[in-house]
GUKOLDO-606424 format. One record per residue (C-alpha): x, y, z; residue in three letters. Coordinates in steps of 0.02 Angstrom, whole numbers, plus 50000, padded with zeros to 5 digits. Layout:
# residues N
XYZALA
...
This chain:
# residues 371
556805370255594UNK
554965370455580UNK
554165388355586UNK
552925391755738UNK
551195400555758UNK
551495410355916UNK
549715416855979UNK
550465432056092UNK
549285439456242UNK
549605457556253UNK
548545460456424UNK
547605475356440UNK
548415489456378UNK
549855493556443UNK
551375489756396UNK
552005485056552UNK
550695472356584UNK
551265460856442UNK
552335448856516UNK
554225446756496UNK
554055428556370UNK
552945438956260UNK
553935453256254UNK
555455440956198UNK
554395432456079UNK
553775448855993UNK
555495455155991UNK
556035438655925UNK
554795434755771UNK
555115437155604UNK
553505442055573UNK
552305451455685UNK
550265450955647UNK
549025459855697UNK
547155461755691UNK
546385479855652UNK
545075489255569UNK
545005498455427UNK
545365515255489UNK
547225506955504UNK
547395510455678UNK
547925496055791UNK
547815494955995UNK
548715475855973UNK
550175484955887UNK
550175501055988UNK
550225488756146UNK
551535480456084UNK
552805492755980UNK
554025497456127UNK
554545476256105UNK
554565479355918UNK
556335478055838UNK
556015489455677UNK
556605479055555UNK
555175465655558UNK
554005460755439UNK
552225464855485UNK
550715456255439UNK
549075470355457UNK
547305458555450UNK
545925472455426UNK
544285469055453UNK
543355470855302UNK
541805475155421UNK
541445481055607UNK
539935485855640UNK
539395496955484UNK
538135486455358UNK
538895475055208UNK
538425472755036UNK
539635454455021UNK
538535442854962UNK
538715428355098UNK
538135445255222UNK
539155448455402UNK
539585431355422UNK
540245428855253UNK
541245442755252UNK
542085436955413UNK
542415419155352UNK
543135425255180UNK
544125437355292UNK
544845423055425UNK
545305411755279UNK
546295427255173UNK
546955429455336UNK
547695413955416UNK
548155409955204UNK
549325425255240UNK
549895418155393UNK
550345399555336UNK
551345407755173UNK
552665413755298UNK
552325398055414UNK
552865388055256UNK
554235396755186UNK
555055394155390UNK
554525411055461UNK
553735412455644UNK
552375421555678UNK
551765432855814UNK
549935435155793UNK
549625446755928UNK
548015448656045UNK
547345460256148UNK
547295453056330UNK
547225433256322UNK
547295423656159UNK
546135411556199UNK
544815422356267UNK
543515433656170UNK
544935433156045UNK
545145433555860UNK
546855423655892UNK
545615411055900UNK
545095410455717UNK
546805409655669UNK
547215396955775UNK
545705382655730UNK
546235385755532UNK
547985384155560UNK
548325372755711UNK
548135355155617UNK
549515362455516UNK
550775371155599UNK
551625370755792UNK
550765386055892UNK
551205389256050UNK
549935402556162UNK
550545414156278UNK
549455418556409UNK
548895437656451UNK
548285447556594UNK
546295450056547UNK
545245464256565UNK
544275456856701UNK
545875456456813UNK
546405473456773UNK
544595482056812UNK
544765472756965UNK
546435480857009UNK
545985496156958UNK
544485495857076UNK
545345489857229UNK
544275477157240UNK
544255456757306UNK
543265450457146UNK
542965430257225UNK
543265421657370UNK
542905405557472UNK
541675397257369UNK
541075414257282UNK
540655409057063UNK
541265419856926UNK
540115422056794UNK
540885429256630UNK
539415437956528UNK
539365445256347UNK
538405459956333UNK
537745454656159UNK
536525441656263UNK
535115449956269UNK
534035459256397UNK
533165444056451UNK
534355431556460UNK
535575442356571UNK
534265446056681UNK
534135429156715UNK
535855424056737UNK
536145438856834UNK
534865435456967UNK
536305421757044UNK
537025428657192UNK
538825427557115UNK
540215437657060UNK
540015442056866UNK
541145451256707UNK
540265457656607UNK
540935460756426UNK
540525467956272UNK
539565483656332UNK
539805495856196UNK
538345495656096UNK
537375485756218UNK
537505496756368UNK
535805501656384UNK
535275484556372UNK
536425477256491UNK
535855491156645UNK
534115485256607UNK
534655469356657UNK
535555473556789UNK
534005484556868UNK
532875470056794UNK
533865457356916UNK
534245469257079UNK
536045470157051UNK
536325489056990UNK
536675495657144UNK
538155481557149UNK
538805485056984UNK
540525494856940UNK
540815502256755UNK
542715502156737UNK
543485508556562UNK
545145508056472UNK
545645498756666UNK
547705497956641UNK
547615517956564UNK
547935527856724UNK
547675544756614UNK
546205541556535UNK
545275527456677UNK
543695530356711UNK
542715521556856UNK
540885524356888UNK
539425515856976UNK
538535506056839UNK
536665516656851UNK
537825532156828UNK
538455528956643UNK
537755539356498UNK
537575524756357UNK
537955535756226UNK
539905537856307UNK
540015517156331UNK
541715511756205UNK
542185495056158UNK
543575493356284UNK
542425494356456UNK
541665482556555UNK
540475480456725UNK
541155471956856UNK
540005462957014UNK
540845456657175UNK
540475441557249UNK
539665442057395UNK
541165432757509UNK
542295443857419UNK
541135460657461UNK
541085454457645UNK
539525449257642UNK
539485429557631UNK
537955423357572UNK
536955438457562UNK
536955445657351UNK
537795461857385UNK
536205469157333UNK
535435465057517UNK
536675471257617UNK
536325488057707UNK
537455501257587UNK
538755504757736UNK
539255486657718UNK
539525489757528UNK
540535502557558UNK
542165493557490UNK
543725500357412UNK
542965499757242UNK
541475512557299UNK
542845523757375UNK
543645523457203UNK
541925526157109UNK
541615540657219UNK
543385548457186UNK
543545559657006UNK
543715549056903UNK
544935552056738UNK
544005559956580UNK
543765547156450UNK
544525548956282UNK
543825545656122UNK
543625527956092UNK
544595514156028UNK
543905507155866UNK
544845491755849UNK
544405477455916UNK
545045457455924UNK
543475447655952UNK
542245441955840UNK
540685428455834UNK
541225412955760UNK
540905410855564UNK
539225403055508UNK
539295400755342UNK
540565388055221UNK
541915398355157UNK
541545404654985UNK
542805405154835UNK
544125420354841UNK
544115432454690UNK
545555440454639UNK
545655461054603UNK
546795473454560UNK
546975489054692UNK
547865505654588UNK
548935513254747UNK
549715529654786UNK
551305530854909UNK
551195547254961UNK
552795557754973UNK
553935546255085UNK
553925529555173UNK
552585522155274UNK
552095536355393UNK
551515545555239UNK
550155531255182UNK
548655531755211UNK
547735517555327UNK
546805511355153UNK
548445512955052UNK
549185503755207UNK
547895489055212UNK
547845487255031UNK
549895482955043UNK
549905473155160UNK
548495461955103UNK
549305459454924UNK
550035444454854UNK
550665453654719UNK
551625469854700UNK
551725477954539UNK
552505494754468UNK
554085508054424UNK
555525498654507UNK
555905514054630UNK
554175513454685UNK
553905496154696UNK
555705497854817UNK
554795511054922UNK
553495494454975UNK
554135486555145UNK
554735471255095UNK
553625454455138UNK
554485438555079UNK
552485432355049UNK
552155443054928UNK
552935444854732UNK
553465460354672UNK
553705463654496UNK
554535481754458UNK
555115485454301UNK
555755501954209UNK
554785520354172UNK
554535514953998UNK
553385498654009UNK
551855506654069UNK
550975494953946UNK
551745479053991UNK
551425481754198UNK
549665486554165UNK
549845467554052UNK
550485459654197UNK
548955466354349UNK
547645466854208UNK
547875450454110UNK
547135431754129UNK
548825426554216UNK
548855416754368UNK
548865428754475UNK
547215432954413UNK
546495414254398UNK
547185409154557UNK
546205423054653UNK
547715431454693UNK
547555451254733UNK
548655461754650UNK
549315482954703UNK
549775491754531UNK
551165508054559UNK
């Protein structure tokens, strides 16, 4: 039976938000990917371990960049298309051999998601099948209380990324809007919002399905510096804020006094520290460029995987080779894409042969882990 590409929406965060076919299908897959950066720390995978059976084989894609500077010659966006084509090669090995495939996504696959990546390079190829998640625009709207459209109000969904001017001017529509991708353009984005008259209308909602750690503020209240990844502003539309119409904006402040402000004005939850990894990325600009293959020297720690270390962890799983002391090379969860080649205490020579020499592993830009 053909092997399937399952693009898996996780929703928001918590576990009990991803719905009952994705929770079957991550239980079900023989392999289970995720995205991740390279501190080795993954919200997909923490989202999704209580559906985990144990015994899976997991695929870990780490970023090779975030937002920290590059020195890869093709710049960000070389980097990231090297990276997506490593990655979905990964994916199709296991696709090929007859494995399926849980590539899983922080809220909906198909929407600011790097499922989406995958997906174009792989699609023409292989049967995928996405399952739709619960985004973060509907959970900051639940966790405000708050009617986000009605009647004939228009959702607008904004990046952050788009510049001071350009929000401004989008913003100045009377509508409801998301916006997304505030982190590091928080300070921009409330210019914007004060630039256009809706400030007063905007809610800052962050980590919205974490009861523990929510935090819910007016918009013009928000220290930028305190802004993580995993926030977002919401606006009402003016049907929806009782107000048909009128831009919230306009409408004397005890009319705006909706369940949303109540739960502004209530304590909110202390924010934690933020959550680094992330599954959206801007599209790739640049042609792919050729793959060079390397050697990575790799130590195990004491015992099993919760004794690696994130790099020793990414390194692993991003091998197509494994190569070292047979006992060592057994202490390497298994992945039936990569080839492992232990051998005995006494053939130092002939392993450092087999990950050094012109073979072709080496001239087919394969990447190699020597134990």
């Amino acid at each position: 039976m053909p092997a399937t590409l399952y693009g898996v929406g996780l929703g928001p965060g918590d576990p009990e938000l991803v719905t009952v076919k994705a929770a079957r299908l991550i239980g079900t897959a023989d392999v289970v990917a995720y995205h991740c950066a390279r501190h080795g720390r993954s919200v997909a995978r923490s989202i999704a371990e209580p559906y985990l059976r144990g015994d899976q084989v997991e695929e870990q894609l780490v970023y090779p960049v975030t937002t920290e500077a590059t020195d890869h010659r093709g710049g960000y966006e070389g980097a990231m298309e090297e990276f997506y084509a490593s990655a979905a090669a990964r994916l199709m090995a296991h696709l090929e051999a007859g494995r399926d495939v849980a590539l899983l996504a922080e809220g909906d696959p198909l929407f600011y998601s790097s499922y989406m990546h995958m997906h174009k390079r792989i699609s023409e190829r292989f049967a995928t099948v996405i399952v739709p998640g619960v985004t973060s625009v509907s959970a900051a709207s639940a966790a405000l209380a708050m009617p986000l459209v009605e009647g004939d109000d228009v959702l607008t969904v904004l990046p952050g990324t788009l510049g001071r001017d350009e929000l401004t001017r989008r913003l100045r529509d009377p509508g409801a809007a998301a916006i997304m991708k505030i982190g590091r353009s928080f300070a921009a984005v409330r210019e914007a919002l004060k630039d256009s008259g809706r400030l007063d209308d905007a809610y800052y909602v962050e980590r919205a399905s974490a009861a523990t750690r929510q935090v819910i503020e007016r918009a013009g209240a928000v220290d930028p510096a305190t802004v993580p990844y995993m926030s977002l502003l919401i606006i009402a539309g003016p049907q929806a804020s009782g107000q048909p119409g009128v831009p919230a904006s306009a409408a004397p402040a005890s009319a705006r006094a909706t369940a949303g402000q109540q739960a502004a004005e209530r304590a909110p939850a202390s924010a934690g520290p933020a959550l680094s990894c992330t599954d959206s990325w801007p599209p790739p600009l640049s042609p792919p460029l050729p793959p060079a293959g390397r050697v990575d020297v790799v130590g195990l720690g004491p015992a099993g995987r919760d004794w690696l270390t994130p790099q020793a962890a990414a390194v692993l799983a991003a091998a197509d080779d494994i190569v070292g002391y047979e006992p060592y090379v057994a202490r390497v969860p298994r992945n039936p894409r990569q080839q492992r080649h232990g051998s005995d205490n006494r053939v130092e020579a002939q392993r450092a042969e087999l990950a050094l020499g012109p073979g072709a592993a080496r001239a087919a830009g394969r990447r190699g882990v020597f134990r």
